[in-house]
N, CA, C and O atoms as CSV, one atom per row, in Angstrom:
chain,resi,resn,atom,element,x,y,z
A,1,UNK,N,N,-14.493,-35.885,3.803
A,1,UNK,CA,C,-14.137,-35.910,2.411
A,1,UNK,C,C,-12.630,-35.774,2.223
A,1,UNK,O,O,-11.991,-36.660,1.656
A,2,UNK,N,N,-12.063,-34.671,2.695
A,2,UNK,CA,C,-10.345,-34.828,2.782
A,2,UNK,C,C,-10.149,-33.707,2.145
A,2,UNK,O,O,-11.179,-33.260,1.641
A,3,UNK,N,N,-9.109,-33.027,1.967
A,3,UNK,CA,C,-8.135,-32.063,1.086
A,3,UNK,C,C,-7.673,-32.701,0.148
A,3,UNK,O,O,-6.883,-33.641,0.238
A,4,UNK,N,N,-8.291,-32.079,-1.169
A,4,UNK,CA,C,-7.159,-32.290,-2.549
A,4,UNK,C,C,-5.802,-31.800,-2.666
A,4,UNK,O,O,-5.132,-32.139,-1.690
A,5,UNK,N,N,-5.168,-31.125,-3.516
A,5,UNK,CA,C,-4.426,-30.296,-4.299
A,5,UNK,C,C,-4.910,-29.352,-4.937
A,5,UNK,O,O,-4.079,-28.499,-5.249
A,6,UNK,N,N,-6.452,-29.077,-5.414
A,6,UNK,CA,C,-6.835,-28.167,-5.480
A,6,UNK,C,C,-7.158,-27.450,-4.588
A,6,UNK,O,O,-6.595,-26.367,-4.747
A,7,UNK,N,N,-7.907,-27.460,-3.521
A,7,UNK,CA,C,-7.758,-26.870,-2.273
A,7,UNK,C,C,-6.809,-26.366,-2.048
A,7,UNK,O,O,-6.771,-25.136,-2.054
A,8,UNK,N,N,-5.754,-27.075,-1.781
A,8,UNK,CA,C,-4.359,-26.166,-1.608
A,8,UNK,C,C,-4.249,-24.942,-2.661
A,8,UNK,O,O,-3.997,-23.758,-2.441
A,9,UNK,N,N,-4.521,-25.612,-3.879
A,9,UNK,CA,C,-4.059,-24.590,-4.747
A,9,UNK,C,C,-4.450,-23.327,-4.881
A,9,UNK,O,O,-3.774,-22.386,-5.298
A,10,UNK,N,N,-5.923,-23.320,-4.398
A,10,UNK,CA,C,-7.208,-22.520,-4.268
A,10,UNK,C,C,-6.474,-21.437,-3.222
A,10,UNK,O,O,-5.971,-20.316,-3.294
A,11,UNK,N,N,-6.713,-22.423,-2.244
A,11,UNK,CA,C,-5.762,-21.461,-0.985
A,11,UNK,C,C,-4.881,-20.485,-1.026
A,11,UNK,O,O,-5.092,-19.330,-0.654
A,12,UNK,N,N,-3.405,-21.111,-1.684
A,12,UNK,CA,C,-2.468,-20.739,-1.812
A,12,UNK,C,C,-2.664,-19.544,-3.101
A,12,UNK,O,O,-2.329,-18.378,-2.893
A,13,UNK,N,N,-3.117,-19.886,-4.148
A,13,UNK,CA,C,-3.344,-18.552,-4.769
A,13,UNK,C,C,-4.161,-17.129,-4.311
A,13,UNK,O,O,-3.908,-16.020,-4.780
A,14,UNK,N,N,-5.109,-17.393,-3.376
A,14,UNK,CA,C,-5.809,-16.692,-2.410
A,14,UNK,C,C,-4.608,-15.772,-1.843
A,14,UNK,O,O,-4.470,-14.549,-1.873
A,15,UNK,N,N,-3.992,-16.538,-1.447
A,15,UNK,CA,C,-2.845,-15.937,-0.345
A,15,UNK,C,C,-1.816,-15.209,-1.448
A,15,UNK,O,O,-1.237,-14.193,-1.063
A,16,UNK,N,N,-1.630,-15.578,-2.479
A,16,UNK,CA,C,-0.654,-14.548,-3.484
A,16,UNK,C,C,-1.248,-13.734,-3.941
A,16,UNK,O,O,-0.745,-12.611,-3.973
A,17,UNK,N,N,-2.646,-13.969,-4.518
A,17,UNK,CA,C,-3.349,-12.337,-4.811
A,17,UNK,C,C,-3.607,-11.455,-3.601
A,17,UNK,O,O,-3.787,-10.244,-3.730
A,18,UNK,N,N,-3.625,-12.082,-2.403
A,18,UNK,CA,C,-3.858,-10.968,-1.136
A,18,UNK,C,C,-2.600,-10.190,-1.134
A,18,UNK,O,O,-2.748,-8.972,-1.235
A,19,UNK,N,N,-1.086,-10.755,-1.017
A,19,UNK,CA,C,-0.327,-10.208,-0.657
A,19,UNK,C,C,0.106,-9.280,-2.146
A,19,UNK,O,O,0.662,-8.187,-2.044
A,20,UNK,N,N,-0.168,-9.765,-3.214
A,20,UNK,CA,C,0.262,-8.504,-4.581
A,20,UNK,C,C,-1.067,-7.345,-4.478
A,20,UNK,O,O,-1.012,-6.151,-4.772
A,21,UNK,N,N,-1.937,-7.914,-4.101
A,21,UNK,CA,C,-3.136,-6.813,-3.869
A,21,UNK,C,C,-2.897,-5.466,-2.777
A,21,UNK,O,O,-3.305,-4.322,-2.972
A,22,UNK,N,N,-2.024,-6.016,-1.441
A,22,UNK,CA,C,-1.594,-5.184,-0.942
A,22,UNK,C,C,0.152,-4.412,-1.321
A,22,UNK,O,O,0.496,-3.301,-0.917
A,23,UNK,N,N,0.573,-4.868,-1.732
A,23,UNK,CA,C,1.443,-4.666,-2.407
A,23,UNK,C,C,1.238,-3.446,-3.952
A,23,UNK,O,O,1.502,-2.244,-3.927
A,24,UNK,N,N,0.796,-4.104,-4.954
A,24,UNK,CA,C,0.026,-3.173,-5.405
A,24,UNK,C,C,-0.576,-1.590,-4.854
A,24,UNK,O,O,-0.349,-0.672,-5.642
A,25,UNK,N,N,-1.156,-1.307,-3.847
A,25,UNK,CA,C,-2.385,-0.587,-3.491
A,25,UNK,C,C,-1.024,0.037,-2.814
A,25,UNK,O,O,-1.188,1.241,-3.011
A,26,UNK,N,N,0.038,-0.086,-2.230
A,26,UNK,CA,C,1.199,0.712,-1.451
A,26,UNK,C,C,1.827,1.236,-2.440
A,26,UNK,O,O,2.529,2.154,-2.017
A,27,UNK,N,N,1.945,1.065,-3.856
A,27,UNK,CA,C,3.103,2.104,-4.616
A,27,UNK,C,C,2.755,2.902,-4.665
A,27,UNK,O,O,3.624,3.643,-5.124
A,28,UNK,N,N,1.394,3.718,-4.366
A,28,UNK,CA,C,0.951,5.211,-4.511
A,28,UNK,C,C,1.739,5.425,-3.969
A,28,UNK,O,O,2.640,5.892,-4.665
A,29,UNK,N,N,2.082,5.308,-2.488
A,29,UNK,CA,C,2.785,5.659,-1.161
A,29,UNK,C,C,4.096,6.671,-1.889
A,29,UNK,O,O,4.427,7.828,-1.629
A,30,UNK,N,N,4.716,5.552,-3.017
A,30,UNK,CA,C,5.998,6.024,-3.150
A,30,UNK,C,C,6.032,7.694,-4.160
A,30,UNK,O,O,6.720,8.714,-4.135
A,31,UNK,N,N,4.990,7.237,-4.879
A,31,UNK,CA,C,4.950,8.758,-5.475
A,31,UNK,C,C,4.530,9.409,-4.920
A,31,UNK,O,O,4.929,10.493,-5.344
A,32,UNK,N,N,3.650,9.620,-3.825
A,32,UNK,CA,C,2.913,10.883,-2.958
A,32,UNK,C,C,4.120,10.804,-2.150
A,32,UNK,O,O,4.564,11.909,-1.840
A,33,UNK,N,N,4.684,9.933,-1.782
A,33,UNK,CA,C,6.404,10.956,-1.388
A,33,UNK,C,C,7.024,12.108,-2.221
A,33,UNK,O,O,7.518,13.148,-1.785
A,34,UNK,N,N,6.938,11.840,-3.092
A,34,UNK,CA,C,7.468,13.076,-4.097
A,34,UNK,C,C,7.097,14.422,-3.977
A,34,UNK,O,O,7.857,15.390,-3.933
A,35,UNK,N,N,5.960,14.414,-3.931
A,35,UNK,CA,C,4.806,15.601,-3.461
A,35,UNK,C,C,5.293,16.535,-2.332
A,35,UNK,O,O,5.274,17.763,-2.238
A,36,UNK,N,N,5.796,15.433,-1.391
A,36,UNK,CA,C,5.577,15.794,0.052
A,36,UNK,C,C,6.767,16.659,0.235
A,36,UNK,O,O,6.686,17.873,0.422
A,37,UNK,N,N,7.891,15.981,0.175
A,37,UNK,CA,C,9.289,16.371,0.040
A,37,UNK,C,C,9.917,15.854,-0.898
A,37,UNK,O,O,10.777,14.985,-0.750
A,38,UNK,N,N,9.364,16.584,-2.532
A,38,UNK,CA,C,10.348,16.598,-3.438
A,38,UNK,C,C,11.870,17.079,-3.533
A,38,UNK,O,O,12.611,16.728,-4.450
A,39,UNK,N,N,12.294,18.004,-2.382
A,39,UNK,CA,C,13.726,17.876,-2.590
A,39,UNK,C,C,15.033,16.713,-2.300
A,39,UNK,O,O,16.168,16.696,-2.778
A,40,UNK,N,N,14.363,15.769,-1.316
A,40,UNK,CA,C,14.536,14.396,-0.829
A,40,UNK,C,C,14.294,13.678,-1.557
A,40,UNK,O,O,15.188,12.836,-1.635
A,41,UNK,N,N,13.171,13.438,-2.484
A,41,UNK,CA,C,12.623,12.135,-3.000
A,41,UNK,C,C,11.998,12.693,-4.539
A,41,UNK,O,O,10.949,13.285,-4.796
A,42,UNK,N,N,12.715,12.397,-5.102
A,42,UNK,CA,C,12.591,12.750,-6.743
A,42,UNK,C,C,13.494,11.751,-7.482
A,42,UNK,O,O,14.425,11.047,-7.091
A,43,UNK,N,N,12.770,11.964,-8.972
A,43,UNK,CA,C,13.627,11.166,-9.768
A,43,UNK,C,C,14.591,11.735,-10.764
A,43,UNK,O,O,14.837,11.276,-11.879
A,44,UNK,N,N,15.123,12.848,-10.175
A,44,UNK,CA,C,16.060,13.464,-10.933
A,44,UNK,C,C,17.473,13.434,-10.541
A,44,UNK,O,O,18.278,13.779,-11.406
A,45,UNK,N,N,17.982,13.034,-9.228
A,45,UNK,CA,C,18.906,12.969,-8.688
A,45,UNK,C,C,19.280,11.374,-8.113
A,45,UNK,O,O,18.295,10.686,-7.845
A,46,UNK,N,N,20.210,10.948,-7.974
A,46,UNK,CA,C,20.520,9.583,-7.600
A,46,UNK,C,C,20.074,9.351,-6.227
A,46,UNK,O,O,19.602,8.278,-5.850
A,47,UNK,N,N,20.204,10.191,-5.626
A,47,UNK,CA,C,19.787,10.191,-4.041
A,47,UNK,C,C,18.515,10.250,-3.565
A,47,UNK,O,O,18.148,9.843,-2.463
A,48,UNK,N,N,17.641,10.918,-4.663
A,48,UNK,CA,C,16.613,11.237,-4.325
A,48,UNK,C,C,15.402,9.698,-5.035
A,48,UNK,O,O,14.245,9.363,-4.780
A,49,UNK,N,N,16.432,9.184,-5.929
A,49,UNK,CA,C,15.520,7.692,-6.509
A,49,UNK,C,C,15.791,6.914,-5.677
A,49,UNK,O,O,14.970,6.004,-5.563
A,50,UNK,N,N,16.802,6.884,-4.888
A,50,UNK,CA,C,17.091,5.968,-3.700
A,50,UNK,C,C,16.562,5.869,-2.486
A,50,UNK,O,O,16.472,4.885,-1.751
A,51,UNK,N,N,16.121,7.280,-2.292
A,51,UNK,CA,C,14.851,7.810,-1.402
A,51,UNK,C,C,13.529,7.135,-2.168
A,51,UNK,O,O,12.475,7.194,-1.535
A,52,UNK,N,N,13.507,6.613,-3.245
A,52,UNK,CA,C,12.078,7.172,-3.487
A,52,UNK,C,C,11.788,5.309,-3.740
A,52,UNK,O,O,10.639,4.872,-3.805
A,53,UNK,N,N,12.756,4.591,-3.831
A,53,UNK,CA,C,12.758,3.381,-4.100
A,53,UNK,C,C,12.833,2.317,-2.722
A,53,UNK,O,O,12.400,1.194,-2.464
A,54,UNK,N,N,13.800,3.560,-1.871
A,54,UNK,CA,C,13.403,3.005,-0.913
A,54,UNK,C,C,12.105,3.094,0.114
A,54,UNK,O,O,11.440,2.186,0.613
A,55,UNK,N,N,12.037,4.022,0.195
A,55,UNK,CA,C,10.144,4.142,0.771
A,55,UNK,C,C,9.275,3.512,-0.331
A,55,UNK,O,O,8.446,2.950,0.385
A,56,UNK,N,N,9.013,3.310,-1.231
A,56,UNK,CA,C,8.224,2.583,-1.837
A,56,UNK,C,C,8.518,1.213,-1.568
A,56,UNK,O,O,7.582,0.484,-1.241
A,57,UNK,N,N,9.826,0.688,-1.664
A,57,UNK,CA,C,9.957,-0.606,-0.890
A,57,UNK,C,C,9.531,-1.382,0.611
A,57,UNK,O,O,9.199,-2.509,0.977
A,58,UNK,N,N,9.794,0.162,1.309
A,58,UNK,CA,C,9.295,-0.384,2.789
A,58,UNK,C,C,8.198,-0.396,2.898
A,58,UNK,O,O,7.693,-1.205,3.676
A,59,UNK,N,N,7.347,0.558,2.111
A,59,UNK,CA,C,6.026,1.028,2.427
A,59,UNK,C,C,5.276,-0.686,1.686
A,59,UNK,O,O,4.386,-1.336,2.233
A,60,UNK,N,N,5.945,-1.033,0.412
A,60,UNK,CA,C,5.258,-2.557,-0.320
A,60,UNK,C,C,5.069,-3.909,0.681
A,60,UNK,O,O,4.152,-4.730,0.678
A,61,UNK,N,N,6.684,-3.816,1.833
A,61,UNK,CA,C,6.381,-4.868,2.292
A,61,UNK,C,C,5.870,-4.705,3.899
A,61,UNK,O,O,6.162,-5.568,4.727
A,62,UNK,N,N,5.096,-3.537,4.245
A,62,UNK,CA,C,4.332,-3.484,5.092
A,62,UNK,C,C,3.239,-3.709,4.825
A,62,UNK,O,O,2.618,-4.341,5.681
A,63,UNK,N,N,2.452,-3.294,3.479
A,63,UNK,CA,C,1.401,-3.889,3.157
A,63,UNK,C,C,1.315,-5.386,2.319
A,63,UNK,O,O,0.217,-5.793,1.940
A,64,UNK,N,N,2.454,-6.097,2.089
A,64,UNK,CA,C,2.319,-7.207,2.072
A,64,UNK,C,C,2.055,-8.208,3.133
A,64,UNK,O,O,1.160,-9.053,3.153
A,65,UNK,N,N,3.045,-7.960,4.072
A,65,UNK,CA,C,2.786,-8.576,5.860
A,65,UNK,C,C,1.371,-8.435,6.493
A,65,UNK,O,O,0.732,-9.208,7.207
A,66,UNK,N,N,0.969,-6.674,5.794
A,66,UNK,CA,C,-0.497,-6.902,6.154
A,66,UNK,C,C,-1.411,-7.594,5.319
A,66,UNK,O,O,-2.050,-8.411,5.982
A,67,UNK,N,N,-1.571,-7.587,4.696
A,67,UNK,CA,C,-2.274,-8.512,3.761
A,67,UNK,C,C,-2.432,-9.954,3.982
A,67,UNK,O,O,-3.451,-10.645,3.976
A,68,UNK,N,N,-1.111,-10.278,4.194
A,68,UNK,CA,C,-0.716,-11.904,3.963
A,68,UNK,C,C,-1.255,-12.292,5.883
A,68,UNK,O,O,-1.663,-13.402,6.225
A,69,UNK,N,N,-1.164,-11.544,6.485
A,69,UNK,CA,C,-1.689,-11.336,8.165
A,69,UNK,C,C,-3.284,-11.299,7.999
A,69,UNK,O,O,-3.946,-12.193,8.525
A,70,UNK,N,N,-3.887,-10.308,7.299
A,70,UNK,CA,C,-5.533,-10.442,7.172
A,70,UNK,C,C,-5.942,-12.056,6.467
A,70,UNK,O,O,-6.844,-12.759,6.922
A,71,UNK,N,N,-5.089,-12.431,5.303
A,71,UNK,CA,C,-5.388,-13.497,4.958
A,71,UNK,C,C,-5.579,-14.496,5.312
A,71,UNK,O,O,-6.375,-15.341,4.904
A,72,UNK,N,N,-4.617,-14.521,6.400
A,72,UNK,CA,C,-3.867,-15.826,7.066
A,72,UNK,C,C,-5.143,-15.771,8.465
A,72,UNK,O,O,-5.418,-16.656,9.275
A,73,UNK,N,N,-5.501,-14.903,8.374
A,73,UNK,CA,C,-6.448,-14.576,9.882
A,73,UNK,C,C,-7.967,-14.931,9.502
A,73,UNK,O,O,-8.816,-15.223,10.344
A,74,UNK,N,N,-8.261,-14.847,7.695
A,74,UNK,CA,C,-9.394,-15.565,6.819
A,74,UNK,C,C,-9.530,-16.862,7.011
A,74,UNK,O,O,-10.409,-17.581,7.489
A,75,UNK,N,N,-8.031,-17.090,6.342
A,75,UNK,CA,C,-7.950,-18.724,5.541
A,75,UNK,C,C,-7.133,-18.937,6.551
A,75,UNK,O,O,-6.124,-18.298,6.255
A,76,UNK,N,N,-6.951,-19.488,7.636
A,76,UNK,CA,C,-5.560,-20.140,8.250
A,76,UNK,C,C,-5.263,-21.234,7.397
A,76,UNK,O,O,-4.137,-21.150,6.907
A,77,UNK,N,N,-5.928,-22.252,7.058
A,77,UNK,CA,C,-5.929,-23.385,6.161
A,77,UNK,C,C,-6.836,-23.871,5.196
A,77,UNK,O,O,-7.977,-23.986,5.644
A,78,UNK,N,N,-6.669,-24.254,3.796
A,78,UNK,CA,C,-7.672,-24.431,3.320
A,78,UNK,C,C,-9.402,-25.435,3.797
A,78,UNK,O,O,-9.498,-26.604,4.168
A,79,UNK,N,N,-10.017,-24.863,3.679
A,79,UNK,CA,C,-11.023,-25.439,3.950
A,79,UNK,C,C,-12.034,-26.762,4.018
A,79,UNK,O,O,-13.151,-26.513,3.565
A,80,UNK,N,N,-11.877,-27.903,4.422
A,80,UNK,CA,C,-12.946,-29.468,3.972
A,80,UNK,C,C,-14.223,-29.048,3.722
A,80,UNK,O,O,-14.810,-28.481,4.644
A,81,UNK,N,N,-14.677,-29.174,2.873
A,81,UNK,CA,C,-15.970,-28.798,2.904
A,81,UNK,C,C,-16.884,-30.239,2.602
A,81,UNK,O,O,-18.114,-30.196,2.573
């Protein structure tokens, strides 16, 4: 039968809700930093939002890589059916 453009499209949106899904589900990360070592990572001090923006950043695109890695390990390519 062949691949459309919907297929692709199908696909490819698959693959952007996986990676905001994991993405998403990691910003807890950044506030239960706060918890942990609030004198480091708070939002009251410049240093400490920079702490807190930055672990929430690293922590987003580790679970994006994972995500977009489980996905990619689902869907390698969209599917002929």
């Amino acid at each position: 039968m062949g691949l459309d453009w919907s297929d692709w499209g199908r696909w490819a949106r698959g693959l952007m809700g996986a990676c905001i899904s994991g993405v998403a589900g990691s910003l807890s990360a950044g506030g239960a930093s706060m918890y942990v070592v609030p004198k480091d990572v708070n939002l009251q001090t410049p240093e400490g939002f920079h702490n807190l923006i930055l672990i929430t950043g690293i922590t987003a695109f580790g679970a994006f890589i994972t995500s977009l890695g489980k996905y990619l390990q689902q869907h390698p390519l969209p599917e002929d059916e």
